[in-house]
TORKOLDO-278857 format. One line per 8 residues: number of its first residue (from 1); their letters; for each residue x, y, z of C-alpha. Coordinates in steps of 0.1 Angstrom, whole numbers, plus 5000, padded with zeros to 4 digits. Example, Ala and Ser with C-alpha at 12.3 -4.5 7.8 and 13.67 -1.06 7.14 Angstrom:
2
1 = AS = 5123/4955/5078  5137/4989/5071;
! end
This chain:
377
1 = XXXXXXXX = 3300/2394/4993  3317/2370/4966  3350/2380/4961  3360/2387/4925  3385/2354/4923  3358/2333/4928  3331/2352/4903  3359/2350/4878;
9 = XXXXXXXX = 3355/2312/4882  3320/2306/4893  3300/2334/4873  3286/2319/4839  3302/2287/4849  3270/2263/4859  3272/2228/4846  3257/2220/4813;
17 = XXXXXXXX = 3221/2207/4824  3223/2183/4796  3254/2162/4799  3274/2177/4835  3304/2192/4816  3319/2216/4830  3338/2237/4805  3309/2254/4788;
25 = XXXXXXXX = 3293/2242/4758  3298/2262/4721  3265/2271/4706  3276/2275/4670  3241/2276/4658  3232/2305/4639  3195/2301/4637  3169/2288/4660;
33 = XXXXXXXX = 3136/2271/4660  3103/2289/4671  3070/2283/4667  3043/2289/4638  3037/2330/4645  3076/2336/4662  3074/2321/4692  3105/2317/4707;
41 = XXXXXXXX = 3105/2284/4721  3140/2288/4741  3145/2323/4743  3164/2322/4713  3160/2335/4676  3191/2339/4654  3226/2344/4665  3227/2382/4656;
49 = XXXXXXXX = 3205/2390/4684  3219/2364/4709  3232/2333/4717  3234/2312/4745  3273/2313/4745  3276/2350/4744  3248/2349/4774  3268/2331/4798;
57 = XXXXXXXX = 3298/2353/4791  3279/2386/4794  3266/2374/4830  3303/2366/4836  3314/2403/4823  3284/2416/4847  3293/2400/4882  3330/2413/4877;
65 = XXXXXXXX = 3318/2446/4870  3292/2449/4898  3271/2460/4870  3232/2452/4862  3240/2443/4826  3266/2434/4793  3267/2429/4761  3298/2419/4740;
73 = XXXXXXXX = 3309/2426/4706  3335/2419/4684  3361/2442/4691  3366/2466/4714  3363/2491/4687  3326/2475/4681  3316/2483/4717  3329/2515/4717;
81 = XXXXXXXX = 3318/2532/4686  3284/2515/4693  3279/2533/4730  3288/2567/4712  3264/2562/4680  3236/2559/4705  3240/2595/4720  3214/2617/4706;
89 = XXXXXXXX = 3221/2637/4670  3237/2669/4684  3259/2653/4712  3289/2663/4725  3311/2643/4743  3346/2649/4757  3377/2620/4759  3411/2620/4773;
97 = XXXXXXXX = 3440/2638/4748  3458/2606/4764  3441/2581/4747  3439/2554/4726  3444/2562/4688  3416/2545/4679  3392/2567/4698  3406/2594/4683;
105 = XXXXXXXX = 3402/2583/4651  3361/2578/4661  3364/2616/4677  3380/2633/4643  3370/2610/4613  3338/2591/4619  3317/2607/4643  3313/2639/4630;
113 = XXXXXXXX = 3296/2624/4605  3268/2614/4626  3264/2648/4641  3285/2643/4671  3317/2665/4684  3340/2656/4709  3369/2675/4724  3405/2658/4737;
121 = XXXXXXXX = 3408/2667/4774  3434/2661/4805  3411/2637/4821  3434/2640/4853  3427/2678/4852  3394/2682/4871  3393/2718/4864  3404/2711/4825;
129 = XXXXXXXX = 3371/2686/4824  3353/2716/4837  3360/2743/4816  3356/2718/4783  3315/2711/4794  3292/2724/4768  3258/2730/4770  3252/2694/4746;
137 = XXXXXXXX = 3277/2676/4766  3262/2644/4768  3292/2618/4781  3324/2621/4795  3349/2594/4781  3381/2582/4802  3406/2557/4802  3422/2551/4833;
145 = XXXXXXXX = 3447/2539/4831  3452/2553/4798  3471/2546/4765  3498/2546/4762  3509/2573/4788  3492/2554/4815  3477/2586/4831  3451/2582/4861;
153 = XXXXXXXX = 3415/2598/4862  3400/2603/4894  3367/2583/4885  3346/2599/4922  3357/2631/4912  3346/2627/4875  3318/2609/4876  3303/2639/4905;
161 = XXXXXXXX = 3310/2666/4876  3291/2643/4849  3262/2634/4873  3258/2678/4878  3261/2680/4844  3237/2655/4832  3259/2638/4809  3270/2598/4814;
169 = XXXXXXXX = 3307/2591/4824  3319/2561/4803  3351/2542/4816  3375/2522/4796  3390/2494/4822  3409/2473/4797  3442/2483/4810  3432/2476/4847;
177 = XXXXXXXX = 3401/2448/4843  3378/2444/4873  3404/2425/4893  3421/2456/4901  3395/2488/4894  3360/2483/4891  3347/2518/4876  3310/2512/4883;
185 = XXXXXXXX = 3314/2512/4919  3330/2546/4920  3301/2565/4901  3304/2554/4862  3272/2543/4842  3292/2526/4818  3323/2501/4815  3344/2494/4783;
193 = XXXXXXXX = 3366/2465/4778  3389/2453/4751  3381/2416/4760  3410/2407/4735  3431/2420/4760  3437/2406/4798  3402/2392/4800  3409/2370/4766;
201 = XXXXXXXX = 3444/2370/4781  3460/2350/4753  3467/2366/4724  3442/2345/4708  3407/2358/4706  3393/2394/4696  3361/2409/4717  3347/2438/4734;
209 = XXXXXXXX = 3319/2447/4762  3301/2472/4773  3287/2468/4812  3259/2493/4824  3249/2500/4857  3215/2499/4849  3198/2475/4826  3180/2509/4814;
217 = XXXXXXXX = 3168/2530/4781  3208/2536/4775  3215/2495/4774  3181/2492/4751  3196/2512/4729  3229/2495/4725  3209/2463/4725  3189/2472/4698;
225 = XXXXXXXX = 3217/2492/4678  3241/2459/4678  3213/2436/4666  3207/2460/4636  3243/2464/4626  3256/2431/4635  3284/2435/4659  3280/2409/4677;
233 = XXXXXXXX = 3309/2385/4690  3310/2349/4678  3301/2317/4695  3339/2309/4697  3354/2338/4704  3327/2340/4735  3338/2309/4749  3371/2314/4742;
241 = XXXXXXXX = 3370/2347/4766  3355/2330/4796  3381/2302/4791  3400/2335/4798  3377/2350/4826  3385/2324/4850  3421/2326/4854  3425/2363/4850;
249 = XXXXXXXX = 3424/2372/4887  3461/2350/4892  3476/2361/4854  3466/2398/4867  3493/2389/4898  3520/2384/4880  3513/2407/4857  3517/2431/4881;
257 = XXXXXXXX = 3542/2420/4903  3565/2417/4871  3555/2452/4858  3564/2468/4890  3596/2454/4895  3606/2462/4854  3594/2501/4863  3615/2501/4893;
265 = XXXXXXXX = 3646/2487/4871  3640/2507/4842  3636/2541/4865  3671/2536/4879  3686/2534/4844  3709/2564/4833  3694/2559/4797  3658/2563/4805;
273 = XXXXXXXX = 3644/2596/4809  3607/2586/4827  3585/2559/4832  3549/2558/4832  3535/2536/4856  3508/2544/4889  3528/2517/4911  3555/2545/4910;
281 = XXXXXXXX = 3556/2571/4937  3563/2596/4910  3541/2591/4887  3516/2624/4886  3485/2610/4899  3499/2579/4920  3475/2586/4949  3444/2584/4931;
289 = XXXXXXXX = 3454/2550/4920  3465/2537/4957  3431/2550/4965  3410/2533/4936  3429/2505/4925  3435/2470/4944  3471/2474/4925  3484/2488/4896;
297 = XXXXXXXX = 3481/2470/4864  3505/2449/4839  3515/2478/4816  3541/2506/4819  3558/2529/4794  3591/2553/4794  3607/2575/4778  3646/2571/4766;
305 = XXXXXXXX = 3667/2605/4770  3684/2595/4731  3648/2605/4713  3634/2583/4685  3666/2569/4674  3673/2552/4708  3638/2539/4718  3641/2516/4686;
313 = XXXXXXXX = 3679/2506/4691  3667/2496/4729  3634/2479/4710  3653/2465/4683  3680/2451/4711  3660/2430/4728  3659/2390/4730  3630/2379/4750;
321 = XXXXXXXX = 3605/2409/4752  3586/2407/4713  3580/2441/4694  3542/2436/4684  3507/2451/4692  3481/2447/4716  3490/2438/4751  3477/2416/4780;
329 = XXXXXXXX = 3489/2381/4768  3514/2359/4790  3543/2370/4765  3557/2408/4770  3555/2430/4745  3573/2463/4738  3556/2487/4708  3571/2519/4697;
337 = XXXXXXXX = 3535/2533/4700  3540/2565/4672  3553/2541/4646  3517/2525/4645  3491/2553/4654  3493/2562/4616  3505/2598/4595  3499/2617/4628;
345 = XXXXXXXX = 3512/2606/4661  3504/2615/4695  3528/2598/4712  3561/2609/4717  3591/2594/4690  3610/2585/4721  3582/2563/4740  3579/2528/4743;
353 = XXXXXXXX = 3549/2513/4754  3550/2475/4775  3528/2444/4778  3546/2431/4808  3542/2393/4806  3542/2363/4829  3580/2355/4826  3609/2355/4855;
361 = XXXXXXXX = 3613/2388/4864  3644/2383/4867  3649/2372/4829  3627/2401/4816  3650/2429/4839  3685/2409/4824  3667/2413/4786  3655/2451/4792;
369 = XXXXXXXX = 3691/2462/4813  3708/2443/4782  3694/2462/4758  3693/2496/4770  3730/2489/4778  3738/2479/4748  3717/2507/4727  3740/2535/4748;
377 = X = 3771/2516/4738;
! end
């Protein structure tokens, strides 16, 4: 079996047949000829449908999945409204109360309006998923780990209930990528990334997948609902992402070799009042991560005992670590997450969420230790 360090740089990655280069080429055409009546004389159409850059990464996305097939998009937000517009009319599906804000938004605002329901579970309550099946249940939605609360979901255990129940369990792995969790393998039919994230890996290029564990009716239907509505991921942005690909299984190292040690420091500070992070032995549901994942991921986020007021002194305090959005770049990042998730927040005033870059630990622990220090002063 090919380990995942070498698909990450092998997968996709085959010469170009024309010239020998190996970096990729960028098929920036947007249109393709065919013959008199259609025929595709390369496989190849118009860019909306596909294109050969896009191809090679989706075979990349595949292999480090363990899945049958891919298809990316331009945002993760693409892929993941896309999957949940092709449930039936009538559908109900259930995602994690932890979750990303964005999802939520989809759940409450924009769903509904296509006649589907969801409902906000604990996704690390078994018996909570459970008792929220309904009889039109058609998917189970988790992120694990999730966002920003970094909350584990037992993917065997889940994806057991959803195969009983008849519905599909969809995972989102952008927080732990394929190098350390790869969902598929424990029972989903469905993989979710945010390739702007660690697969993009710097802070340079927007995308989103979707990998299925079959190349079945369900991926035809995504197929076919992405060509009609045109969220598809450009030429560029593709190659920029397997640029990424192939280094993500040594950035994910550091990542979490750096992330660890911060949690460590930060949960022996007087001012914090809990971390969030699976490398932790107290984190609820650390087991089920030793069990499931090869390690535990570049992100964390805690808690300061002060409330709202001190999470932003201690954000506001700090030197290296940069206050901004997203995640999964070398740089760290620190976001006070309910100051961007709009009117109504989910997250608590006194959280802080953290990117956890590929600096010296050392330096990251002296910025983080300076500024909680100096936000208790």
């Amino acid at each position: 079996m090919t380990r995942i360090e070498t698909l990450a740089v092998h997968a996709g990655g085959e010469p170009d047949k024309e010239t020998g280069a190996l970096s990729p080429p960028i098929h920036l055409a947007t249109t393709f000829q065919h013959g008199p009546a259609g025929e595709r004389r390369a496989g190849y159409e118009y860019q909306r449908e596909q294109n050969p850059t896009q191809d090679r990464l989706e075979a990349v996305l595949a292999a480090m999945e363990g899945g049958a097939a891919a298809l990316a998009f331009a945002s993760g937000m693409a892929a993941m409204n896309c999957l949940l517009e092709s449930l039936p009319a009538g559908s109900h599906f259930l995602y994690p109360l932890d979750c990303y804000t964005g999802l939520r938004s989809l759940a409450n605002e924009f769903l509904p309006e296509r006649g589907l329901t969801g409902t906000a579970v604990d996704m690390a309550d078994g018996d909570a998923v459970r008792a929220a099946l309904q009889p039109a249940t058609r998917l189970i939605w988790v992120e694990t780990p999730s966002n920003p609360r970094l909350e584990v979901t037992d993917l065997s255990e889940l994806s057991a209930l959803a195969r009983t129940h008849g519905a599909l369990l969809a995972a989102d792995n952008t927080f732990a990528t394929p190098v350390l969790q790869r969902p598929l393998a424990l029972g989903a039919d469905v993989v979710m990334h945010s390739t702007t994230k660690y697969i993009g890996g710097h802070s340079d290029v927007m995308g989103g997948a979707l990998v299925f564990a079959r190349a079945d009716d369900l991926h035809a239907r995504v197929a076919h609902r992405r060509h009609v509505t045109g969220n598809i991921l450009a030429p560029f942005s593709a190659w920029l992402i397997l640029r990424g690909a192939r280094s993500l299984p040594a950035r994910l190292a550091w990542h979490c070799r750096n992330a660890r040690a911060l949690a460590e420091c930060l949960a022996a500070h007087p001012a914090v009042e809990i971390v969030h992070y699976p490398g932790l032995a107290s984190h609820r549901n650390h087991d089920v991560a030793a069990r499931q994942m090869s390690d535990f991921g570049g992100m964390l986020s805690f808690q300061l005992k002060g409330g709202r007021e001190a999470a932003l002194r201690v954000a506001g305090a700090l030197k290296l670590a940069i206050n901004a959005t997203s995640l999964g770049g070398p740089e760290t990042l620190v976001e006070h997450r309910a100051s961007v998730e709009g009117a109504t927040p989910h997250s608590a005033q006194n959280l802080l969420r953290v990117s956890v870059g590929l600096e010296h630990p050392d330096d990251l622990l002296a910025d983080f230790s300076q500024a909680l220090d100096a936000s208790a002063a």
